[in-house]
MIVO-208090 format. One record per atom (N, C-alpha, C): residue in three letters; z, x, y. Coordinates in steps of 0.2 Angstrom, whole numbers, plus 5000, padded with zeros to 4 digits. Layout:
AlaZXY...
END
This chain:
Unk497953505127Unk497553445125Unk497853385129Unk497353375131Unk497553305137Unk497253235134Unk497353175136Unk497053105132Unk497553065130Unk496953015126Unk497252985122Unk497253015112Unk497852975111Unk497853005102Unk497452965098Unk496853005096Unk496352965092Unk496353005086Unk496152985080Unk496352995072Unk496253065070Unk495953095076Unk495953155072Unk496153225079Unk496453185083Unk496953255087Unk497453285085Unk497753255080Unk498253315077Unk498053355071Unk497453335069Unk497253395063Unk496853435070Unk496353415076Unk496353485079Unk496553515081Unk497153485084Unk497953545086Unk497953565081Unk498153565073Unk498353625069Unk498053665066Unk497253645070Unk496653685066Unk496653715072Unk497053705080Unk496853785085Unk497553825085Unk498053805080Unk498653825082Unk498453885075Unk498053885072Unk497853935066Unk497554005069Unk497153995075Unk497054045077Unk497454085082Unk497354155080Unk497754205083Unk497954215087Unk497554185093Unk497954215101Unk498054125102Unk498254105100Unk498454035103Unk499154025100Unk499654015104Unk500454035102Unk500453965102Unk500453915107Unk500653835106Unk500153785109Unk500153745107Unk499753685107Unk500053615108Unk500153605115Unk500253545119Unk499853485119Unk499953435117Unk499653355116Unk499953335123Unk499753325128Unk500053275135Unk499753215133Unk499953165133Unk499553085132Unk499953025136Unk499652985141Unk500052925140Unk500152885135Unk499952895128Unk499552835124Unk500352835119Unk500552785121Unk501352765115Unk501152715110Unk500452695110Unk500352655105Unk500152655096Unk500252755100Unk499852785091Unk500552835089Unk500752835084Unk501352895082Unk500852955082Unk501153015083Unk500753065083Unk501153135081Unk501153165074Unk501953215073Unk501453275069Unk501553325070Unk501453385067Unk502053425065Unk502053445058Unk502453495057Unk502753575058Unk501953575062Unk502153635065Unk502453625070Unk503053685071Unk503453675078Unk503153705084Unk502453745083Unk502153755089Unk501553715092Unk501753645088Unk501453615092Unk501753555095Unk501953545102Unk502053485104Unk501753425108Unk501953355106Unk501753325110Unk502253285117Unk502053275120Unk502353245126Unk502153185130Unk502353145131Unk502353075133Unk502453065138Unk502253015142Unk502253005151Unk502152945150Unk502352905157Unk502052835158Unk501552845162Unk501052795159Unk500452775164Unk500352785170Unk499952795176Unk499952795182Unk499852715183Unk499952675188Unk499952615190Unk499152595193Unk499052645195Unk498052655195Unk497852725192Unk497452705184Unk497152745181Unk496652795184Unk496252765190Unk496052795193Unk495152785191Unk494552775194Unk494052765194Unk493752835187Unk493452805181Unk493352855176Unk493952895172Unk494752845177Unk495352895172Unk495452965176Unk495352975180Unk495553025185Unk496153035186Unk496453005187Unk497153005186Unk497553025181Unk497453005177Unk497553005172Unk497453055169Unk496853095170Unk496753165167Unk497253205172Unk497153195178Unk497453255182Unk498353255179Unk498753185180Unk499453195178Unk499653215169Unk499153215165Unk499153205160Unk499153295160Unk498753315162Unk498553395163Unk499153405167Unk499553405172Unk499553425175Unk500353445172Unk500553365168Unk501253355164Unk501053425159Unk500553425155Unk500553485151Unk500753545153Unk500453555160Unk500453645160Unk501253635159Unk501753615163Unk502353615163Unk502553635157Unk502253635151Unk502753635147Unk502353725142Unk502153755146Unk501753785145Unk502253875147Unk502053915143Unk502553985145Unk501854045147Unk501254005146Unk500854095145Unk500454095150Unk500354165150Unk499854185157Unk499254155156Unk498954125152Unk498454105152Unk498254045147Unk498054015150Unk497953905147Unk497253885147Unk497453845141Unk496653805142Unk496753755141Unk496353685145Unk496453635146Unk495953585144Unk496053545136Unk495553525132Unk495753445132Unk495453415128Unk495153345128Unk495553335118Unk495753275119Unk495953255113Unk495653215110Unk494853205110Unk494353175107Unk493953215104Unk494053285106Unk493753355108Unk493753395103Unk493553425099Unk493553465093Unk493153535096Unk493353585097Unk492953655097Unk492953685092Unk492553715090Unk492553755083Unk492853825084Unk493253845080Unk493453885079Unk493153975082Unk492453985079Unk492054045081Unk491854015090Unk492053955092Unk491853955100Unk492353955101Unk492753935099Unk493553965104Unk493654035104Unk493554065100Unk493554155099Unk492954175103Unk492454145104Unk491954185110Unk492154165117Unk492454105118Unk492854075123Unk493254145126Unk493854145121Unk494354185123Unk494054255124Unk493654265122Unk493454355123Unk493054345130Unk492554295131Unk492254295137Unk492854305143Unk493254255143Unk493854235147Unk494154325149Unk494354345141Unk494754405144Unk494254465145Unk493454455143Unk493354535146Unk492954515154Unk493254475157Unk493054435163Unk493654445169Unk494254415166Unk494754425170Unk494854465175Unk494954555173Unk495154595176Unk494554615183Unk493954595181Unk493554615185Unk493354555191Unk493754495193Unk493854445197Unk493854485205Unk493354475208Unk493454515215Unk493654425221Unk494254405222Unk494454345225Unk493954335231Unk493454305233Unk493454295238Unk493254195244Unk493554205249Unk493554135250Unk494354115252Unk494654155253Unk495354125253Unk495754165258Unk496354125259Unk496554145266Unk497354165265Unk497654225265Unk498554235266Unk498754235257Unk498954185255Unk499254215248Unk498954155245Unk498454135247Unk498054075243Unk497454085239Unk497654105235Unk496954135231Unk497054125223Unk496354115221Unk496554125212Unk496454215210Unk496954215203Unk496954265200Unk496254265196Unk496154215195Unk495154245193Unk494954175192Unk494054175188Unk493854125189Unk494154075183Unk494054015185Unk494253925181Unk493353945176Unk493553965169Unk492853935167Unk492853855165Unk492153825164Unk492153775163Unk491553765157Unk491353735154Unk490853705150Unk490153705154Unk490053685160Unk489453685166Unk489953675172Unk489153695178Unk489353675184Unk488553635185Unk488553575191Unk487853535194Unk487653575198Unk486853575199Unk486653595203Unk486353525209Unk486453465206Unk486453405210Unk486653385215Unk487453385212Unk487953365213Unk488453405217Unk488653405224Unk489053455226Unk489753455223Unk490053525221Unk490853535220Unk490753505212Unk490353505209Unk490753455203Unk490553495196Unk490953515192Unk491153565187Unk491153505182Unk490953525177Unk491053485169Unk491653485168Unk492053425167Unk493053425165Unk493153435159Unk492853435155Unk493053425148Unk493453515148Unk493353535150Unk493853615148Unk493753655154Unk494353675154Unk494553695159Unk495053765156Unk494753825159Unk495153895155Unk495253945159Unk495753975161Unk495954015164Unk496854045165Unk496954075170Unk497454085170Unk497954025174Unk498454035169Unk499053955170Unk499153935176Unk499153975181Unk499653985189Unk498753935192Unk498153975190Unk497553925192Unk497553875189Unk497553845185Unk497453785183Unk497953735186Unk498653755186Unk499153725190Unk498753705198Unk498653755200Unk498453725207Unk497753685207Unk497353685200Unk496953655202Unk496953575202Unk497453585197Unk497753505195Unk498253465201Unk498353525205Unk498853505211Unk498653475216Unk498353405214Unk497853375219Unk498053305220Unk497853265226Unk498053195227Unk497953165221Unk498153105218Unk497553055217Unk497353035219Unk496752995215Unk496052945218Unk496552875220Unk496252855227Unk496752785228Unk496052745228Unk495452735226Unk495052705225Unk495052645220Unk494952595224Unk495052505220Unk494752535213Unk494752515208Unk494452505202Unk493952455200Unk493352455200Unk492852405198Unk492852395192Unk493352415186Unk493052365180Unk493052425172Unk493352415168Unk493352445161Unk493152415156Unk492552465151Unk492552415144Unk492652475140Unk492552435134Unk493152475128Unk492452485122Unk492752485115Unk492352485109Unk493052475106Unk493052425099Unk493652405093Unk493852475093Unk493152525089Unk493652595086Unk493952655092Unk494052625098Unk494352665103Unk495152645103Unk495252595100Unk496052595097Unk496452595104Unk495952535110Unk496252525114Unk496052575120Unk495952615121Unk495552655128Unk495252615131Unk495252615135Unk495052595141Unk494652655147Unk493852635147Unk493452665151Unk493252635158Unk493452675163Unk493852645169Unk493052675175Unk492352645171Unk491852655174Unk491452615177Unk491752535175Unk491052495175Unk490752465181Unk490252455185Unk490152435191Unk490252485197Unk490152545193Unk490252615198Unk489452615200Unk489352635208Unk488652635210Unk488752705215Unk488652775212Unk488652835214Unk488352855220Unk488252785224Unk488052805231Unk488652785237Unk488852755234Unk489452745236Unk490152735233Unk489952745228Unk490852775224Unk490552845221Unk491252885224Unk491052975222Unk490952975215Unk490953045213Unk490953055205Unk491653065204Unk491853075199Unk492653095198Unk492753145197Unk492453205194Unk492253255193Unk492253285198Unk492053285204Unk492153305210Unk492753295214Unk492853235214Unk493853255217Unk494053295215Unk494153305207Unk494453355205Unk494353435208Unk493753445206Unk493453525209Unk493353515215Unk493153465217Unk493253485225Unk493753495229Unk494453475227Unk495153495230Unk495153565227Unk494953595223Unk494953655220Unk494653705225Unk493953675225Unk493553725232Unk493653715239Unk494153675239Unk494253645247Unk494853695247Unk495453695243Unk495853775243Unk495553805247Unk495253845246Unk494753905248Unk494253895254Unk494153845256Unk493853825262Unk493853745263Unk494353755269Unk494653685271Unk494153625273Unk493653655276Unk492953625280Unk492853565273Unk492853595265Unk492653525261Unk493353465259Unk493853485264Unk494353425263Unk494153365268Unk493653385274Unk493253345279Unk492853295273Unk492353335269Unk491953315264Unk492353255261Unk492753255259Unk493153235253Unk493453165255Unk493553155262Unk493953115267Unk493453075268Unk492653095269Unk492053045270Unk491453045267Unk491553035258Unk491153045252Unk490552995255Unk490452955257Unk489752915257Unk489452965263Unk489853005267Unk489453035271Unk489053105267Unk489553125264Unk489453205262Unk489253225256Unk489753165251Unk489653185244Unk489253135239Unk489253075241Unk488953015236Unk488353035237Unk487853015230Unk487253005230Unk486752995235Unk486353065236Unk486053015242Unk486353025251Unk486853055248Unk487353035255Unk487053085263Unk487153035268Unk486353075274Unk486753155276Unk487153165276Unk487453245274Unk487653275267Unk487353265264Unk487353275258Unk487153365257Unk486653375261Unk486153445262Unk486853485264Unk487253475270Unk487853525273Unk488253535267Unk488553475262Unk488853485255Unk488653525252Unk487953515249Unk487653585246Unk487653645246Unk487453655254Unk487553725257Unk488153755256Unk488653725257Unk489253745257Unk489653745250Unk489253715244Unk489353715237Unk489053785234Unk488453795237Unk487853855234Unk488153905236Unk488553935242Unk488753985245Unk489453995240Unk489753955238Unk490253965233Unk490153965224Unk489753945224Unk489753925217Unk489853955211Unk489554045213Unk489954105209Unk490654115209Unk491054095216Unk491454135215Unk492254085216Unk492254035209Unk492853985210Unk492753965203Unk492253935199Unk492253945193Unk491453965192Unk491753975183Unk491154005178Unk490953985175Unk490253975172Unk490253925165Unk490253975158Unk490553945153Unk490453955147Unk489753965145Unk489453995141Unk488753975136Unk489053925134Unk488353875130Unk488553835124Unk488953875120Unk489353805119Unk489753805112Unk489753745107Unk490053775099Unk490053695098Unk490753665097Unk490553595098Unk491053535099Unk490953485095Unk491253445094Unk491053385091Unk491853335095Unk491353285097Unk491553225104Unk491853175099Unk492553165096Unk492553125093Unk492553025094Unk492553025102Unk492552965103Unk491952955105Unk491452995104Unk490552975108Unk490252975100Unk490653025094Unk490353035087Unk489753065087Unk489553095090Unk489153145089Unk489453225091Unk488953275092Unk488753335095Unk489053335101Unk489253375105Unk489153385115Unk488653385116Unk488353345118Unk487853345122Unk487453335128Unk487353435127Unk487153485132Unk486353435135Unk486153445131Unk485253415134Unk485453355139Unk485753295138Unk485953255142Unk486153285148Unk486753315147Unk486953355153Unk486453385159Unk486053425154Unk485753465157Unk485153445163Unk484953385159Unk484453345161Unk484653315165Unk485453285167Unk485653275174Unk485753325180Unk485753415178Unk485653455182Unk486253495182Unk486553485173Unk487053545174Unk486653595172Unk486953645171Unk486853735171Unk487653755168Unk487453795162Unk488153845158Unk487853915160Unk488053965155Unk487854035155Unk487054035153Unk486953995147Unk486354005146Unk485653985148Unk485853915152Unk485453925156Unk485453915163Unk485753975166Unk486053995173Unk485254015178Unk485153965184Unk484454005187Unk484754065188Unk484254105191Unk484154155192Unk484354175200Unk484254105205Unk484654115210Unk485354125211Unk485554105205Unk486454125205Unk486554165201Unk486754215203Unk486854275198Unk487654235197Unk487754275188Unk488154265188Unk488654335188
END
């Protein structure tokens, strides 16, 4: 569990620390402003200093926050969740079952010499708009992948601007004055240093976003192409599950998403087998 500590991240740690295959539950947070302690000894949390630029939408911030966590991590297989984020118990056991009867049958392709993932990164959704850009909010697979995918630069992108709400207990969302035509999405730095492992041609991508990746962008079609040829085989999507977003207080919401041009399992076109 990656984030900030909001009122109700440590009853979610010891409502995922109740289920069976889950042996520890790690809190990473910068957040020194809230005490945060469980009795259980399998669950820890771990504390870091801020990054000096949080990074455009927190990017940063998620990457070292996650990326502090796996470190403290022993098992062949992690998942990497949101501490605003609540999963339900029966989605987390379809999760895991999808995950492991998925694994073994991983045919690697895309990679070159001893670079390769041990299977696919699921995720929540992937865009079918947007090249290279997966849903962050979870992230599930085996440890050694998630390590590498969190093994990315960060964003050195100026910052145009945060607003807050009282009951965010000081959060700061690090989006305001963002124009997606020319500042990328952050979701895609992230997964696109993932897909760019695997084919070095999207680190070109990634070096000149208004060309290739921003909204709109006049090579934007070459991105695609080179997104769609991949997009089976680097991550997966989960079906719906449920969630409940404790800093948005509602539901996950998939229809939103959707309607921006993500796609899960359920509803996967038909041109992308999955």
């Amino acid at each position: 569990m990656q984030g900030g500590l909001w009122p109700g991240t440590i009853e979610t740690a010891e409502g995922y620390i109740e289920l069976d295959f889950v042996n520890k539950v790690i809190i990473s947070t910068f957040d020194h402003t809230h005490p945060a302690k469980s009795y259980n000894k399998n669950i820890q949390v771990v504390w870091e200093d801020p990054p000096e630029n949080p990074g455009q939408g927190n990017i940063n911030m998620q990457i070292l926050s996650s990326r502090e966590g796996l470190k403290y991590s022993k098992a062949m297989i992690a998942a990497k969740t949101r501490t605003d984020q609540r999963i339900e118990p029966e989605s987390l056991r379809k999760m895991n079952d999808i995950f492991n009867n998925h694994k073994h049958g991983f045919v690697p392709k895309f990679f070159k010499g001893s670079i390769y993932p041990l299977s696919h990164i699921f995720v929540l959704g992937l865009q079918t708009k947007f090249p290279f850009q997966t849903q962050d909010h979870v992230f599930w697979g085996f440890r050694r992948d998630l390590i590498n995918l969190f093994n990315c630069h960060l964003n050195t992108e100026p910052l145009t601007g945060h607003w807050t709400k009282p009951e965010w207990g000081g959060h700061k969302q690090q989006d305001v004055g963002l124009n997606f035509t020319r500042h990328l999405r952050m979701p895609i730095w992230l997964s696109g240093h993932y897909f760019a492992r695997f084919n070095p041609s999207i680190y070109h991508y990634l070096e000149l976003p208004q060309l290739y990746l921003c909204d709109g962008a006049p090579k934007g079609d070459i991105a695609m192409a080179t997104y769609y040829e991949m997009i089976n085989d680097i991550f997966k999507p989960f079906p719906r599950i449920k969630m409940w977003w404790e800093k948005m207080g509602h539901e996950y919401p998939y229809a939103m998403y959707e309607q921006q041009g993500e796609i899960n399992a359920d509803n996967w076109p038909d041109k992308f087998k999955i």
